[in-house]
C-alpha positions as CSV (number, residue, x, y, z in Angstrom):
1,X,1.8,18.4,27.0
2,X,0.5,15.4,25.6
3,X,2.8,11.9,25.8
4,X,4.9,11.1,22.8
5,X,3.3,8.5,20.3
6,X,4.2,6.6,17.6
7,X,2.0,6.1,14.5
8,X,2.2,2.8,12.7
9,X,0.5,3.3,9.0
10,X,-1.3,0.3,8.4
11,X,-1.8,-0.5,4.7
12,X,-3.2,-4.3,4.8
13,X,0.2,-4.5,3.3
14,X,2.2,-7.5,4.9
15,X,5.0,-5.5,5.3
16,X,2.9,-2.9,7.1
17,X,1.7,-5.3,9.4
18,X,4.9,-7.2,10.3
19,X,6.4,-3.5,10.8
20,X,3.6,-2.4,13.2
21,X,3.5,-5.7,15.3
22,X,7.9,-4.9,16.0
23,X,6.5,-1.2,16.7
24,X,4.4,-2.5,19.5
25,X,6.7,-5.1,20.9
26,X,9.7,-2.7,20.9
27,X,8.4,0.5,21.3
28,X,8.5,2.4,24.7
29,X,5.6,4.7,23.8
30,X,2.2,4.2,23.2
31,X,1.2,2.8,19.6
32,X,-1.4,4.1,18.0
33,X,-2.1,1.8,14.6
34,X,-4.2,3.9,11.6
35,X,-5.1,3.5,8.5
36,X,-6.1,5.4,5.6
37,X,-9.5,3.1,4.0
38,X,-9.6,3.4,0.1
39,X,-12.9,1.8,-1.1
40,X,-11.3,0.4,-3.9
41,X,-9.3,-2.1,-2.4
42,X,-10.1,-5.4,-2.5
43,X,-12.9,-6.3,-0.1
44,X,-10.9,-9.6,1.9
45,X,-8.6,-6.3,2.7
46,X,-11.4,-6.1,6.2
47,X,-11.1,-9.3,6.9
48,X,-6.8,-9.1,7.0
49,X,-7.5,-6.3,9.3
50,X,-9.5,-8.0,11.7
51,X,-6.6,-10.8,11.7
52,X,-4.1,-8.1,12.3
53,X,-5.9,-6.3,15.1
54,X,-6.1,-9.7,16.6
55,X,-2.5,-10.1,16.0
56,X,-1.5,-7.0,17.6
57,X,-3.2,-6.8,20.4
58,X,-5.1,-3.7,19.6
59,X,-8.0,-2.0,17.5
60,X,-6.9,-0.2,14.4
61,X,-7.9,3.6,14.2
62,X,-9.5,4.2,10.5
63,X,-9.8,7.5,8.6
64,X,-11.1,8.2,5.4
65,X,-10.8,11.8,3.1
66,X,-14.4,12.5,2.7
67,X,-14.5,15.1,0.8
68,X,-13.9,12.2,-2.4
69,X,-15.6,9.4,0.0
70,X,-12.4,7.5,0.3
71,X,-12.7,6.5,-3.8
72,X,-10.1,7.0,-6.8
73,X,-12.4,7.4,-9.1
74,X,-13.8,10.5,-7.2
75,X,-10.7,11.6,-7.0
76,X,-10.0,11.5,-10.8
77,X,-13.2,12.9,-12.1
78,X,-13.2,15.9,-9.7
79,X,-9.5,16.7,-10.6
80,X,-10.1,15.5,-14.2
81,X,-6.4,14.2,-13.7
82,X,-5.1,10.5,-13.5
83,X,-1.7,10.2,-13.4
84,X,1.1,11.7,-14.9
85,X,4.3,14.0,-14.3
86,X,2.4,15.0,-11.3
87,X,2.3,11.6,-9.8
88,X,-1.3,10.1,-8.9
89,X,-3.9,12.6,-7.1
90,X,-5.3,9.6,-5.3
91,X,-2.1,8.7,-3.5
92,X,-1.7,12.4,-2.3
93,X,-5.4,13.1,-1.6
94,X,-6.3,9.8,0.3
95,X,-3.3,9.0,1.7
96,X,-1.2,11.9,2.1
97,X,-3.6,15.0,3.3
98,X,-5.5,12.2,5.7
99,X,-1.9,11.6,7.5
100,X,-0.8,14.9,7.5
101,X,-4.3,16.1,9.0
102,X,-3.9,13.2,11.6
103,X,-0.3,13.5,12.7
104,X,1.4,16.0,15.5
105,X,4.6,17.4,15.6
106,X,5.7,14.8,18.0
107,X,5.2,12.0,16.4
108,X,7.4,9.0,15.3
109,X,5.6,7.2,12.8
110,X,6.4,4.1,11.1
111,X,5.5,3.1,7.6
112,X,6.4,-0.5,5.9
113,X,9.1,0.5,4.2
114,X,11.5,-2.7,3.7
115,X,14.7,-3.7,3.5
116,X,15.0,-3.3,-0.3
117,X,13.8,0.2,-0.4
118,X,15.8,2.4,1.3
119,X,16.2,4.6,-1.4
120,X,12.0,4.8,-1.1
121,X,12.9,5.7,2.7
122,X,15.6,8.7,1.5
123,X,12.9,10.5,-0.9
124,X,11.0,10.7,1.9
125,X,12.7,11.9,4.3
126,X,13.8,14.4,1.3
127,X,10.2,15.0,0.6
128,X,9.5,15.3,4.8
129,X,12.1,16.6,6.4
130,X,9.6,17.3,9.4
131,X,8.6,13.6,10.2
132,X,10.4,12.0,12.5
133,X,10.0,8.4,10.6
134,X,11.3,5.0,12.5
135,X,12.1,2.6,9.5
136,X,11.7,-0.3,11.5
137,X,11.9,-3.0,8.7
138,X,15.2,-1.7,7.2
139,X,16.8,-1.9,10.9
140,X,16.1,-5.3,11.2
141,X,16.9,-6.0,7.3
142,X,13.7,-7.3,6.7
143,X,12.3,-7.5,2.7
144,X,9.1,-7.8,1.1
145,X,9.6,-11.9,1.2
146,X,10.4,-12.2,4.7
147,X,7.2,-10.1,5.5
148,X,4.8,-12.5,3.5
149,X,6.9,-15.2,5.7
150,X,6.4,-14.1,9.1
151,X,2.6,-13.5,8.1
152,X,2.1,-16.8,7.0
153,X,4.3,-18.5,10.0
154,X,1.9,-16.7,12.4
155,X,-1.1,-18.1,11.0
156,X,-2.9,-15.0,9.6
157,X,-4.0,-15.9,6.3
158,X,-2.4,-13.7,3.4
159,X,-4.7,-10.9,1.5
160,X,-6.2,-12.1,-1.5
161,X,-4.5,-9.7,-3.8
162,X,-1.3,-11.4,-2.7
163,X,-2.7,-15.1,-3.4
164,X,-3.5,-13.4,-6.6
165,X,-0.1,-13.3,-7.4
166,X,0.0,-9.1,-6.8
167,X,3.3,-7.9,-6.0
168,X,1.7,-5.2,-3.7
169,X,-2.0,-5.1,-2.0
170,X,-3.1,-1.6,-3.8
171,X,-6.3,-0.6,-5.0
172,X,-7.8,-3.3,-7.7
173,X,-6.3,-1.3,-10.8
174,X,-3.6,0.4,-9.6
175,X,-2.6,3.6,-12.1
176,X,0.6,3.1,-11.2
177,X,0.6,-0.3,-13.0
178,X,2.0,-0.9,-16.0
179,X,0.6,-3.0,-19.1
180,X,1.4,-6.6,-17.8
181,X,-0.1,-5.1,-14.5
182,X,-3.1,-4.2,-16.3
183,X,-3.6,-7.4,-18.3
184,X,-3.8,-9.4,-15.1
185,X,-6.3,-6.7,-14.0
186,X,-8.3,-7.5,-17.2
187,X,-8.0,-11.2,-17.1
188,X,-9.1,-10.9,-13.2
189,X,-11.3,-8.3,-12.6
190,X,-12.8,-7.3,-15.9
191,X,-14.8,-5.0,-14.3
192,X,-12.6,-3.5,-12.9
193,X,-10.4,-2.9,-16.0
194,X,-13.5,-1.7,-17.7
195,X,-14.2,1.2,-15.5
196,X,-10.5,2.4,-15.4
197,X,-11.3,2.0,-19.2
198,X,-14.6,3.8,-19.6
199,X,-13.3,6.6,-17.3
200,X,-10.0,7.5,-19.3
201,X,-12.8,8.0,-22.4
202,X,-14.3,10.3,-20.0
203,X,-11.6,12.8,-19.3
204,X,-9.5,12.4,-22.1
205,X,-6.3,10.7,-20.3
206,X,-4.3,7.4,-21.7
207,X,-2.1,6.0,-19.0
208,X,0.0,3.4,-20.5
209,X,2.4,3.6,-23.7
210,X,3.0,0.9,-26.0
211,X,5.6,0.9,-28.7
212,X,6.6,4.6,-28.2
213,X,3.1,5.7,-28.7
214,X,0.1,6.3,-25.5
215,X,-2.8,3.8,-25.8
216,X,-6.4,3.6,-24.3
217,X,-6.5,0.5,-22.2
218,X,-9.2,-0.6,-24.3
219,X,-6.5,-0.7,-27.3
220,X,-4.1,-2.7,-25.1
221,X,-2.7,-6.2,-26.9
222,X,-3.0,-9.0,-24.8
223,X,0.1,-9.8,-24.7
224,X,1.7,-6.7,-23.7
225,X,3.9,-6.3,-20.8
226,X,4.3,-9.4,-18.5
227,X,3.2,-9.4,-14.8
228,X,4.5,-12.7,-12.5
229,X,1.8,-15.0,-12.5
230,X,2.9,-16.5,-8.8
231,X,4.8,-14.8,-5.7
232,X,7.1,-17.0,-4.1
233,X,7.6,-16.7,-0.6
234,X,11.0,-17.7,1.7
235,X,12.3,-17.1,4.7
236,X,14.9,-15.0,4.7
237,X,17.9,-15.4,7.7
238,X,17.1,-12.8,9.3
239,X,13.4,-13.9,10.0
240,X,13.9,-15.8,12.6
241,X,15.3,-13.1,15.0
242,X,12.0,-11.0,14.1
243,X,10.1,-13.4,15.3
244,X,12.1,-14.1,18.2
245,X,11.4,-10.2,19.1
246,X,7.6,-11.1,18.6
């Protein structure tokens, strides 16, 4: 019988990373670090990983669904479906199915999930009973702030999505975002917003709602919606004993 492992999913989030470099440090089985590529994200995404591997200690193990060659918008014109009630395909297809095709029975896995989301951490666990999950983060009371700290502290230049002034480091236009969201994705990637534009034409979907009422994002105002502009980062108090652990 195979040795126990755990599996840290990497996200080139910053909480993902600060959550798999504790993983190594404490962990008395053998880390295995993976990640799920999704061509749409932003492109200094491979150079974060190539700081983290260096960080950890360790190479980084990437899969990819290729049945929709690792791309959204694959996802959405085969399924003809965006978002909805349903949730996203992309998240399920890409992300999911890839970790549920990878993982074993055995496996404690680790995801970023931080200190302000353990009700995140409870629909999980709802959603997979199975997984034996090791919320890392949330033990050592850890938030999104205090991630973006310890990366900084350690000298591995944030992602540019988060110098952006991006909450999170998701694909570039997100259809999970909301109207600010997408203004910010129009005012800095305009291509970007363009094609998310072109292909709602294409299949017939709207995914925001203004005023009551579902909008193209081609129709969106300007000034819709408001998205922070600038993420501040602190260091929280309990920081300090992280890093002490790494």
């Amino acid at each position: 019988m195979s040795e126990k492992r755990v599996i840290s999913w990497f996200s080139c989030g910053a909480a993902s990373a600060v959550a798999t470099k504790l993983a190594i440090k404490e962990s008395t089985h053998p880390v295995e670090v993976v990640y799920c590529h999704i061509k749409e994200e932003h492109p200094d995404n491979a150079r974060f990983m190539k700081d983290c591997e260096e960080w950890f200690g360790q190479p980084i193990t990437v899969l990819q669904n290729e049945t929709y060659n690792g791309s959204i918008y694959e996802v959405f014109l085969k399924r003809r479906y965006i978002a909805g009630v349903a949730g996203a395909p992309c998240t399920r297809l890409l992300k999911k199915e890839v970790r549920q095709k990878f993982e074993r029975p055995t496996d404690i896995q680790v995801f970023g999930y931080t200190a302000e989301e353990q009700n995140r951490v409870d629909r999980f666990i709802d959603a997979n009973n199975d997984v034996n999950l090791w919320s890392i983060l949330i033990e050592k009371n850890l938030g999104k702030i205090d991630c973006l700290a310890i990366l900084e502290r350690a000298g591995i230049e944030l992602p540019t999505m988060y110098k952006l002034g991006y909450a999170n480091n998701n694909c570039i236009g997100c259809v999970k975002g909301g109207m600010g969201y997408w203004n910010k994705i129009r005012d800095d990637f305009p291509d970007a917003f363009d094609k998310m534009a072109a292909l709602e034409q294409e299949i017939g979907a709207k995914l925001l709602k203004h005023k009551g009422k579902r909008i193209w994002l081609a129709e969106l105002p300007k000034d819709a919606g408001h998205y922070p502009s600038e993420q501040k980062i602190e260091c929280g108090i309990f920081c300090q004993s992280a890093e002490d652990t790494l």
